[in-house]
Each structure stands twice: as C-alpha cells, then as structure tokens.
N, C-alpha and C positions, 0 to 999 in steps of 0.2 A: 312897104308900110306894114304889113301884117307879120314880119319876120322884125320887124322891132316891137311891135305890139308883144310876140311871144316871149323878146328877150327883154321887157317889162315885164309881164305877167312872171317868169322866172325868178328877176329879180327879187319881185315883191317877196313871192312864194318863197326864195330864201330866208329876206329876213323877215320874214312872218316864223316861217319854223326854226331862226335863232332866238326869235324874242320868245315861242313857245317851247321851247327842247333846251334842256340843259341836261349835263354830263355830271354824274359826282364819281370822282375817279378812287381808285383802289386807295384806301388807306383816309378815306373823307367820309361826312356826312353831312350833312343839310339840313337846314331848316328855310322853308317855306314863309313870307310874309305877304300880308297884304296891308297896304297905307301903314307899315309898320309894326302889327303884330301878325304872331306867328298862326301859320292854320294848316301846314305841312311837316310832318318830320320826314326825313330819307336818311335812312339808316348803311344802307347798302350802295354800293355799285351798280352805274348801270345811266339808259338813257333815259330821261322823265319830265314830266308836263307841266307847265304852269301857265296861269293865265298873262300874257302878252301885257305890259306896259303897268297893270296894276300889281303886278307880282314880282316880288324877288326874290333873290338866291343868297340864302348867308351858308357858309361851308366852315366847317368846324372838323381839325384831324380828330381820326381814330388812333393813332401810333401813342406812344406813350411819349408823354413829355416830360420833360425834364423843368425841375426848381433849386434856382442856388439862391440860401436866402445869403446875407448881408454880415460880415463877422461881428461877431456881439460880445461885449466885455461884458460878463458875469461871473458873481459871488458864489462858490458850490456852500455846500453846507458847513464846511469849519472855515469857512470865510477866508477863503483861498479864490484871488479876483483871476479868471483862466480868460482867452479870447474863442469863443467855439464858431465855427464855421460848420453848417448843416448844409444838407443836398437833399433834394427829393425826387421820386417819379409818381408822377400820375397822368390818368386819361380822363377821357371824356366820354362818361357812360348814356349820359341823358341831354344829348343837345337840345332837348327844346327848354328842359328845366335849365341849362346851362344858361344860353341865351334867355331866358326870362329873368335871372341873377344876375348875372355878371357879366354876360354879353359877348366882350371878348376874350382872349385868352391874357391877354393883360390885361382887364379886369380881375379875372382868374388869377394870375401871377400876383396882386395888391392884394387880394382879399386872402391868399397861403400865406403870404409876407406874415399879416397878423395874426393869423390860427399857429402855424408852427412855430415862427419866432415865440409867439407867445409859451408853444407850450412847450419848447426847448429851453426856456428860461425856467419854469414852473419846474422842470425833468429836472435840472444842472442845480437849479437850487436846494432841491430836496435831497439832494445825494451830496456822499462827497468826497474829495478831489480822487483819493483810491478807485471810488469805485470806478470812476468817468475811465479810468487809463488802463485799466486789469479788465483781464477776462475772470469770467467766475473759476473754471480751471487752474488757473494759478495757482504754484506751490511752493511756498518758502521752502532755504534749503532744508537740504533733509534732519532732522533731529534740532528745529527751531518753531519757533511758535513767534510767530511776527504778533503782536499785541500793540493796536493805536490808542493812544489819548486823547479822548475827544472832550470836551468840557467837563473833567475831570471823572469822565468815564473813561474803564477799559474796555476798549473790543478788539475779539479778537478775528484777525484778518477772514477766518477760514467763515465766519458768520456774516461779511459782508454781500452786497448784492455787485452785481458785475455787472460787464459796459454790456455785454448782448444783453439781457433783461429790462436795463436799463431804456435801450433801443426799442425793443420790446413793448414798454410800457407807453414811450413817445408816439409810436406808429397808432398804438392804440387808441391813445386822446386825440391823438391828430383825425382818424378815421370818424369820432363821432360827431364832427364838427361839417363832414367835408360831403359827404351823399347830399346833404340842404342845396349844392349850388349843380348838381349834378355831376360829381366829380368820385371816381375812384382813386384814393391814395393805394398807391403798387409797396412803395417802400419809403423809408426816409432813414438816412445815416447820418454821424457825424465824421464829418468827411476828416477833419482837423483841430486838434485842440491845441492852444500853444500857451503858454504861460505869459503874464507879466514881468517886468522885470524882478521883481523881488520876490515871487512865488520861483521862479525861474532859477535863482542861485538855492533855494532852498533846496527845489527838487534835486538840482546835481549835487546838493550836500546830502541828501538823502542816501542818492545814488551812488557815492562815493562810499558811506559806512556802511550799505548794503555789502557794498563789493568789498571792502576792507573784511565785514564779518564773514563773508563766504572765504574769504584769503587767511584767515585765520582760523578757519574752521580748519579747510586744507591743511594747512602749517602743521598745525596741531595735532589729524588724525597722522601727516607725515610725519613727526619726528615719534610719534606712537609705534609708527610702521616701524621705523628708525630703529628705535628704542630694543622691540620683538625682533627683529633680527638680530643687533648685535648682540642680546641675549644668547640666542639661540647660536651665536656665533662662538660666544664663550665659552657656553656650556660645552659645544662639539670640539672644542681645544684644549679645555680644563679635561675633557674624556679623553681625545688623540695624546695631549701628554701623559696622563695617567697610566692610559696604559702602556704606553712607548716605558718611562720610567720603570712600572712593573717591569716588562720585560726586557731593560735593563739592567734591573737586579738579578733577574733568574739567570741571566745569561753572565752576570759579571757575577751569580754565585756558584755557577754550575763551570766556570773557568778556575775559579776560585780552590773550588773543592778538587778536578783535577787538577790545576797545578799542586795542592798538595799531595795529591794520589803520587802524582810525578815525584815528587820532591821525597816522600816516603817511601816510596817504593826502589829512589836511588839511593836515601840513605842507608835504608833496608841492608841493599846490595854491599855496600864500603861504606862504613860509618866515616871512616877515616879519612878519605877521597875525598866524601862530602862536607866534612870537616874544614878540609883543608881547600878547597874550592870555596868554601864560603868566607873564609880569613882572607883569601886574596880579594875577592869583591870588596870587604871591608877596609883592606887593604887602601883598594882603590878608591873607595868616596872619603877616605880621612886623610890619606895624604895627599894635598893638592900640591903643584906645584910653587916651589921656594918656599915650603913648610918646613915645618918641622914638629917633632911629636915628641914628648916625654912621658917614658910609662916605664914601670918598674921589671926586673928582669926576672920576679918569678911570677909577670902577668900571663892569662891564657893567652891577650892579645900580641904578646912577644913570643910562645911556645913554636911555634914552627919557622920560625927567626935563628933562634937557637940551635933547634934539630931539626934544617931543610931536609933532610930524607925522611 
C-alpha cells in the first residue's frame, strides 16, 4: 500500500514538473501566455518555468528564414511587360512584438507577400528593362558608345543605374516596413527574370545586332590587321627585288665590262684572229640550214671566203 502511494506521489510530481518546466531548444525562442496574452519572452536556450494549466508556450525560430514570393507579371519603365520572381531572408528579432502582429510565421509569410511584392513592383517599374538585367560594371565593346532611346530621349548606357543598386534600393524599402511586425530583413534578391513572349523576341533581336556589331567590329579591325601586313609585305619585296635587280646590273655590268676587257685585250693581241673568229660566228647565226645567202663579192662579209688563209 505505501509503495504504490510513492509511485502515485511520483507520478503526480512528474507531471506536475512537465506542466511546470518547459525546454526551448538551440535555435528557438518563446513567448510565454496567460488565458492568451503574452507576459513572458525567452529568448535563449535552456530549462524554464511557467505557471502549470493557466500558462503556455508559443515557440518562434531564431534561424533565418526563408521567403519566395509569387512570379509577378510587370511593366519596367519603357513599358517592357518581364515575369520577376523575388526570394527573401529574414528572422525573427522580437518574438513578443512578433507574436503581438502576426502571430505565426505564416502570418509573417501574408503580411512580406504584400510589403515586398509591393515594393518589387514600385523597384521594376521605376527602372528599366536595362537596368534590371546589367550590372553597373558593364562595358560596351571597346571604342562604342551603347546610346538608348527612351521616349525620345537619348541616354547613354554608361549613365544608367544597375541591377545590384537596384537590389540595393529594394532591401532598403523593404527594411522600413518590416522592424513594426518584429522582423529583420537579412536580404532580398531577384532570383529570376524572364521576359514575355514579345519582349522575348525583341531581346534576342537585340542580342543578335549586339553580337553582329561586335563581329563586325572584329571583321573590320581584322581585315585592317590584313591590310598592315600585306603592306608591310609589299614594301619588303618591292625592297628584296630592288635590291636583288641592283645587284644584278652590277654584276651583269661588271661581267659585261670584263668580257670586254677579254674581248680587247684578245683583239689587242691578233687583230686578224679576232677578226676572223668573229666572221665564223656570224657565219654561223646567218646560215641556217637549207639556206641560202646572196652578198656581193667585194663584201667584208665574203672577204675571208675569198682568202681562207
């Protein structure tokens, strides 16, 4: 009898100190209620107290959460219709203020739907389509000047605002919206942008005379390159002949002038010899064969005809 009385009394004492002891584990925090409102925060880890049957435990992460809102068909500012898909992170700084707002995190998650959708429409509409898709670093090719038309203004590319700025500016407005429900915005990006169909063939027609005028730039500085070589190719062969030709004359005059040095220097010797060595050569280019030659018989060209010795 008295050894079940103990394992009564035990029992009780159990759940006496589960309805009084509760746990908020690494990575949580708590808010404390009574008959529904709040009269405890627990911020920390750890074992802790509450009042037994009139008290509860709401638990709220510390981690950062995660927000995808909903793809949204919007007009950027030259009225180019895009689909933008945004992502967010945020936590939960102030659960009691959280829980006095919004309560749960889907509450939390309907009540970002409409600040950031909102103000990623506000972002996307006041910019346009350029900016959303370039980074401000961007650089046309080299020795161009990218110039848009915008309602019969020019701008030019290098004066526009870019997608991190942009980003920039979204996290900004989002942030002064969002401390009210107790919430830290971490970040927000746009995860995705895709075009409509007929913004869609524009941009790959865009994309197409980008890359046509960068292939023509190419083209152009190549047949330059082109050009300066075979220049440079001509001029060193118009030179390689020139002087090859020079010194072809020197050499066909310097042959030239000895064979006459030869040629005088044997007449020199036997005028007569040379004489007659020369009439046979002549000899030999005028009479071909089955010719025949008519010259008078007191010609010089007949004289050693006449008197062979």
């Amino acid at each position: 009898m008295k050894s079940q009385l103990l394992v009564a009394i035990a029992v009780m004492l159990l759940l006496l100190g589960q309805s009084v002891l509760f746990v908020v584990e690494e990575g949580e925090q708590a808010i404390v209620t009574q008959f529904g409102k709040p009269v405890d925060e627990v911020k920390y880890a750890g074992l802790h107290v509450k009042i037994p049957l009139i008290q509860e435990v709401r638990r709220f992460d510390r981690r950062i959460l995660k927000w995808d809102g909903d793809p949204n068909q919007i007009p950027t500012k030259d009225k180019r219709y895009i689909w933008v898909d945004a992502t967010a992170r945020w936590r939960i700084v102030d659960p009691l203020l959280f829980y006095t707002t919004v309560a749960t995190e889907l509450g939390a998650s309907s009540r970002l739907d409409d600040i950031l959708d909102s103000v990623v429409r506000d972002a996307v509409s006041s910019h346009l389509l350029v900016e959303l898709v370039r980074g401000k670093d961007y650089q046309p090719p080299a020795g161009t000047v990218e110039v848009l038309d915008f309602e019969g203004q020019k701008i030019v590319a290098e004066n526009l605002t870019g997608r991190e700025e942009i980003l920039a500016d979204i996290l900004t407005e989002a942030r002064k919206n969002i401390p009210e429900y107790g919430i830290e915005m971490i970040d927000l990006q746009i995860k995705r942008i895709n075009y409509v169909e007929q913004v869609r063939l524009r941009v790959y027609e865009r994309m197409i005379s980008e890359r046509k005028k960068v292939a023509s730039q190419f083209r152009s500085e190549g047949e330059g390159e082109k050009a300066n070589i075979l220049g440079q190719m001509q001029k060193e062969l118009k030179r390689i002949e020139s002087d090859a030709y020079r010194e072809s004359v020197q050499i066909r005059g310097r042959a030239d002038a000895e064979a006459a040095a030869i040629y005088a220097e044997a007449y020199g010797r036997d005028p007569e010899f040379y004489a007659f060595v020369r009439t046979l050569e002549s000899y030999r280019k005028a009479l071909k064969e089955n010719s025949k030659l008519v010259i008078s018989t007191d010609s010089d060209f007949y004289r050693f005809l006449q008197k062979p010795r």
